[in-house]
N, CA, C and O atoms as a GROMACS GRO file, in nm:
protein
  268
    1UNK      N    1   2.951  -0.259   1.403
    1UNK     CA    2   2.954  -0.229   1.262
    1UNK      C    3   2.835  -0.139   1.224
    1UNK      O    4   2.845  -0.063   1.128
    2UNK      N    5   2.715  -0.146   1.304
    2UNK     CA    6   2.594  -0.089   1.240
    2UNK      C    7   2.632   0.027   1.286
    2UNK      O    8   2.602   0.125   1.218
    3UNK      N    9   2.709   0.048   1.419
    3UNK     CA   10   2.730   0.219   1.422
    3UNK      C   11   2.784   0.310   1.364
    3UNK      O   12   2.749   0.428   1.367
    4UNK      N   13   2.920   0.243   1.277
    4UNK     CA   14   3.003   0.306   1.206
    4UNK      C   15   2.954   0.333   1.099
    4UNK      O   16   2.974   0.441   1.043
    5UNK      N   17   2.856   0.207   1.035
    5UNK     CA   18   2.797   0.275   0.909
    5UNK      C   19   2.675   0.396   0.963
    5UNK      O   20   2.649   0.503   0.908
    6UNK      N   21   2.639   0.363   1.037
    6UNK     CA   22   2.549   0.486   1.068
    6UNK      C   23   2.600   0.627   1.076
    6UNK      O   24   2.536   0.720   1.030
    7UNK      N   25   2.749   0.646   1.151
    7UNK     CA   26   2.806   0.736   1.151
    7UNK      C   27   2.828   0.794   1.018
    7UNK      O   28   2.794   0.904   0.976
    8UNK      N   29   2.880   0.715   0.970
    8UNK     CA   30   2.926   0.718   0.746
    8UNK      C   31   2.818   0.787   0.715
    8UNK      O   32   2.825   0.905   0.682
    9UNK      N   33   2.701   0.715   0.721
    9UNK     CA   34   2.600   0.789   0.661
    9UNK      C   35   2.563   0.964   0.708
    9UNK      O   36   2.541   1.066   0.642
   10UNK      N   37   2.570   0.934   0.853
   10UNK     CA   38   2.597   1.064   0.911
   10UNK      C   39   2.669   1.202   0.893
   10UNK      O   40   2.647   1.319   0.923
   11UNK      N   41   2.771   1.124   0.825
   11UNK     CA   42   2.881   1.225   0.790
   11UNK      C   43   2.862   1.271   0.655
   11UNK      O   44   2.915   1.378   0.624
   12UNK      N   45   2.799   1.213   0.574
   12UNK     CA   46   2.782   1.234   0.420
   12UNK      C   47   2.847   1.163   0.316
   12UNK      O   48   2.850   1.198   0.198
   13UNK      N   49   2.913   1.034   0.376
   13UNK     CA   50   2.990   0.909   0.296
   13UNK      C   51   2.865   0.852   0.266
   13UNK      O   52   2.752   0.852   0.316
   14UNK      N   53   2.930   0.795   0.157
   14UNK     CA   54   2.822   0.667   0.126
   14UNK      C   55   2.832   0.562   0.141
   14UNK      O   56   2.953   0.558   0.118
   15UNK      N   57   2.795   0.416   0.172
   15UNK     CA   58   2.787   0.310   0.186
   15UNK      C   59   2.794   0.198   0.058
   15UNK      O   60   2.696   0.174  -0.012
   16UNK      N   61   2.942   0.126   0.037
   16UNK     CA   62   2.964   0.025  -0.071
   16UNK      C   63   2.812  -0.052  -0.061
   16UNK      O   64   2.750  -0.059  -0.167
   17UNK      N   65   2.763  -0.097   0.034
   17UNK     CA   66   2.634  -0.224  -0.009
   17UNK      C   67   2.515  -0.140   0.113
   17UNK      O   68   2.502  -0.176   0.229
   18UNK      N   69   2.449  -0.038   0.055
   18UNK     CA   70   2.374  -0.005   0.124
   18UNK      C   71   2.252  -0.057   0.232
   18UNK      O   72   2.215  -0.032   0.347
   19UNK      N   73   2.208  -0.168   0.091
   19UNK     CA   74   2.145  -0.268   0.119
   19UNK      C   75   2.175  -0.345   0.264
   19UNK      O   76   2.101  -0.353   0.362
   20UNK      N   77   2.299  -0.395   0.245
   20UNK     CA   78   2.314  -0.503   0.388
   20UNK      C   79   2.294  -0.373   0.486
   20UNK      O   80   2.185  -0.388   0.542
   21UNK      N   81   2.333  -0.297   0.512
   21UNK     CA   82   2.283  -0.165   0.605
   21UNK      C   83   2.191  -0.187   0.649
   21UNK      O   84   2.178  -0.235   0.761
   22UNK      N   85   2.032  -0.136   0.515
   22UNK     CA   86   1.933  -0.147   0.549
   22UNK      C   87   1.894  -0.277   0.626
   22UNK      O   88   1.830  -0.276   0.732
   23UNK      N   89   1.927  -0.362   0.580
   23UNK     CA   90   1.900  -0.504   0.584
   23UNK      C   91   1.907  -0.535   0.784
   23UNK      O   92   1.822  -0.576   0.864
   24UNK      N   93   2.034  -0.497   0.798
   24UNK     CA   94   2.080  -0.465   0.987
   24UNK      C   95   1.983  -0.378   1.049
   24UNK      O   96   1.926  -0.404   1.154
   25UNK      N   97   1.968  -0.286   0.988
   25UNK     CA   98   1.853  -0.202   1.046
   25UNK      C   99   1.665  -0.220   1.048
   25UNK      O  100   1.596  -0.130   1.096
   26UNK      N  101   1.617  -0.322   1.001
   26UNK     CA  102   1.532  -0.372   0.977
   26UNK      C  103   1.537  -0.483   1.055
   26UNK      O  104   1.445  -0.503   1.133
   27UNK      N  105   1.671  -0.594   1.043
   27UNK     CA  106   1.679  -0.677   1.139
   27UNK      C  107   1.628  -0.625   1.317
   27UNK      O  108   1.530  -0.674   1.373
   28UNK      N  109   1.722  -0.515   1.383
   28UNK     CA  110   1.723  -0.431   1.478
   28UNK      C  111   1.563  -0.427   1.523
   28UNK      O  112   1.520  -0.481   1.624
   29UNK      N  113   1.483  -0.350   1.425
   29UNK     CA  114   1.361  -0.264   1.460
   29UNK      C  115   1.235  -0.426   1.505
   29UNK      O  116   1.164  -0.447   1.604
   30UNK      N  117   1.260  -0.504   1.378
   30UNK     CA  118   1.207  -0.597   1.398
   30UNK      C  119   1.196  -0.706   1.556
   30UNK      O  120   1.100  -0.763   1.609
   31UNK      N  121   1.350  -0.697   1.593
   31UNK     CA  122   1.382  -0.751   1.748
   31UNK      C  123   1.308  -0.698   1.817
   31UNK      O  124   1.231  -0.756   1.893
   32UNK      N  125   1.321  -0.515   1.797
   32UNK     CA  126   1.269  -0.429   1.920
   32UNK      C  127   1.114  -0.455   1.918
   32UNK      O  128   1.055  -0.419   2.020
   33UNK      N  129   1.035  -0.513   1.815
   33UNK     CA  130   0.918  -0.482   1.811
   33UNK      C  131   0.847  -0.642   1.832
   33UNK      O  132   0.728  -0.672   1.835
   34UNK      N  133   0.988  -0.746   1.850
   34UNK     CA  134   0.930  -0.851   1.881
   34UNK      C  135   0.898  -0.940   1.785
   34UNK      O  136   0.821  -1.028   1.824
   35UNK      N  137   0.924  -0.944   1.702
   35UNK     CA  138   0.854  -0.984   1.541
   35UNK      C  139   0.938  -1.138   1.482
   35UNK      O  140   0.920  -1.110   1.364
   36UNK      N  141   0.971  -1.197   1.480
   36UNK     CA  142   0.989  -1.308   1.489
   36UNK      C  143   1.034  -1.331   1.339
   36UNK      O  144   0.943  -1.360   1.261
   37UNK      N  145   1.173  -1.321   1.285
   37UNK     CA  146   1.223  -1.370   1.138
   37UNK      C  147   1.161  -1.421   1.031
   37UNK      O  148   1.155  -1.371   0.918
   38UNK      N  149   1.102  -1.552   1.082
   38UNK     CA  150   1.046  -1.605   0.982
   38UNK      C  151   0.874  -1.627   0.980
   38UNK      O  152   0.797  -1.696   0.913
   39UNK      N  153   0.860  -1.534   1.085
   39UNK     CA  154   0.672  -1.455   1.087
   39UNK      C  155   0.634  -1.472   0.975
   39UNK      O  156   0.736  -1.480   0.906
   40UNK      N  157   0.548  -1.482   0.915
   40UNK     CA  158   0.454  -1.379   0.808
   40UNK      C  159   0.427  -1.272   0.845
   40UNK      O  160   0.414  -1.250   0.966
   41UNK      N  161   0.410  -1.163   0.737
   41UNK     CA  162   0.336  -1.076   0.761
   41UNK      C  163   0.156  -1.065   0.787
   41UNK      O  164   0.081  -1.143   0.729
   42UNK      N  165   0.105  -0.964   0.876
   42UNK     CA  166  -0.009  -1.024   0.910
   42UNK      C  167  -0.102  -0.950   0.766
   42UNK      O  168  -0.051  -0.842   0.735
   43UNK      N  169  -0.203  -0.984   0.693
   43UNK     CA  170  -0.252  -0.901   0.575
   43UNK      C  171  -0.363  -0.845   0.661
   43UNK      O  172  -0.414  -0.876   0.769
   44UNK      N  173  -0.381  -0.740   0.560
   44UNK     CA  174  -0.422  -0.642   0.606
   44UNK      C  175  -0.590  -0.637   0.559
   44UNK      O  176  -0.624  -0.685   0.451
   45UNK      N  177  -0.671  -0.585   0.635
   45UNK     CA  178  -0.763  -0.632   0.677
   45UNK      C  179  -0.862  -0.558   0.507
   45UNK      O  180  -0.814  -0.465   0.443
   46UNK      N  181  -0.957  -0.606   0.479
   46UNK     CA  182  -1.000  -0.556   0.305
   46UNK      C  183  -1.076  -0.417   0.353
   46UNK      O  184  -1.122  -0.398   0.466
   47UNK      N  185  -1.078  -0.353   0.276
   47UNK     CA  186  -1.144  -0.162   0.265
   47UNK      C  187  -1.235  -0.159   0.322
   47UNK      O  188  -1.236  -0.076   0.413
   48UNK      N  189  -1.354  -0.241   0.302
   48UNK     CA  190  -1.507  -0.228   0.349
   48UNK      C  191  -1.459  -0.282   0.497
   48UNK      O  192  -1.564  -0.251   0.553
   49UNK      N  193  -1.409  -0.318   0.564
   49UNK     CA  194  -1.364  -0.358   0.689
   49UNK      C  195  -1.363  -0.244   0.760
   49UNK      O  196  -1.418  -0.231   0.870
   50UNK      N  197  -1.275  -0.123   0.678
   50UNK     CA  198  -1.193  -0.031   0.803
   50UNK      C  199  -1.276   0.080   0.823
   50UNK      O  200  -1.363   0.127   0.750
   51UNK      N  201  -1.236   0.116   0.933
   51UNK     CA  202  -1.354   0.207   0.981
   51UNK      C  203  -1.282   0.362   0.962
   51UNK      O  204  -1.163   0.392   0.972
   52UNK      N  205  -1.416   0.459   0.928
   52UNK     CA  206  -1.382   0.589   0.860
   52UNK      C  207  -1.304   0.679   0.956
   52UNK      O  208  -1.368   0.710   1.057
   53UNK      N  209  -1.173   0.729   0.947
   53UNK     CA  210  -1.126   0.823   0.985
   53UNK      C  211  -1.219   0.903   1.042
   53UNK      O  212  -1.329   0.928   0.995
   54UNK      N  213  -1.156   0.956   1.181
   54UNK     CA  214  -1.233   1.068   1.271
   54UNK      C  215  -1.088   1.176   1.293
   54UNK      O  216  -0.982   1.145   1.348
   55UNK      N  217  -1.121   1.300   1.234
   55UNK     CA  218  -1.058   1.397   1.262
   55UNK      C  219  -0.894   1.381   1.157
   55UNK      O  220  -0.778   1.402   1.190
   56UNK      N  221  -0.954   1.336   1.023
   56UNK     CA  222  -0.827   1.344   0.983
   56UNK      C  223  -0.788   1.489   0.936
   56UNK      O  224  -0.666   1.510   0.935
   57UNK      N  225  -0.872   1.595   0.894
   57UNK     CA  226  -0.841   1.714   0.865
   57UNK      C  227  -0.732   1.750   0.987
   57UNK      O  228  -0.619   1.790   0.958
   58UNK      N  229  -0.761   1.737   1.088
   58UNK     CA  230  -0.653   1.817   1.233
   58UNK      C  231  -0.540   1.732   1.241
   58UNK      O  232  -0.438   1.759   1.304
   59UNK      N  233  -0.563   1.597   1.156
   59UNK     CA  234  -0.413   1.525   1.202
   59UNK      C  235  -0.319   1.575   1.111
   59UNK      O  236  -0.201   1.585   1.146
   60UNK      N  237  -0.356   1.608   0.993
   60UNK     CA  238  -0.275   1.681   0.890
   60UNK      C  239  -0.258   1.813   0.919
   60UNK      O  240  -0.144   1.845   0.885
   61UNK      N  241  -0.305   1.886   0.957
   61UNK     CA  242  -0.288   2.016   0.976
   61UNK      C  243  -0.182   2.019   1.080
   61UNK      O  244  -0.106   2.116   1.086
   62UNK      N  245  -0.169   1.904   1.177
   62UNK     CA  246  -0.127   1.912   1.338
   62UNK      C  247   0.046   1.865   1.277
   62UNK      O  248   0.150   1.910   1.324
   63UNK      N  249   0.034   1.755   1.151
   63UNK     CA  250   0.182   1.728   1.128
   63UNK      C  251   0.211   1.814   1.011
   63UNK      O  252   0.330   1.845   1.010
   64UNK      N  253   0.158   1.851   0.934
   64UNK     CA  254   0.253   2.013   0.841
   64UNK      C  255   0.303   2.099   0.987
   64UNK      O  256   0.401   2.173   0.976
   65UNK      N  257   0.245   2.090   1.098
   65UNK     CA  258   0.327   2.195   1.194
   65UNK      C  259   0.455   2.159   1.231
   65UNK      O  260   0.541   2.246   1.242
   66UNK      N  261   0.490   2.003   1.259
   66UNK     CA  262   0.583   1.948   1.196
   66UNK      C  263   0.724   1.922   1.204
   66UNK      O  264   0.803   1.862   1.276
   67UNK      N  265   0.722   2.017   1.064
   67UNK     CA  266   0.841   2.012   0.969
   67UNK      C  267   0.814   2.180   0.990
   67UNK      O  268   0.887   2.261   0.932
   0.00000   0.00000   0.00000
């Protein structure tokens, strides 16, 4: 089923309940990544924690090349 709607979408149909779609496809990514249904999410660590970007000017420059 997830292929056909994928195809649909593919083709330029639209999807009656998009949602449950998404919903399969999130299920999917989550398996592949190991993540466990009823996990929590892990929070994310507070500002003064994270450490300062190195070289973000070239990472942007490197993905506008891109597209």
């Amino acid at each position: 089923m997830l292929l056909f709607e994928t195809t649909l979408l593919s083709s330029g149909f639209t999807l009656e309940e998009p949602q449950t779609h998404a919903s399969r496809i999130y299920r999917l990514i989550k398996f592949g990544l190991g993540i466990a249904e009823d996990e929590a999410p892990a929070e994310a660590p507070a500002s003064e924690e994270m450490p300062p970007l190195e070289g973000d000017a070239k990472d942007v420059s490197r993905m506008l090349g891109v597209d």
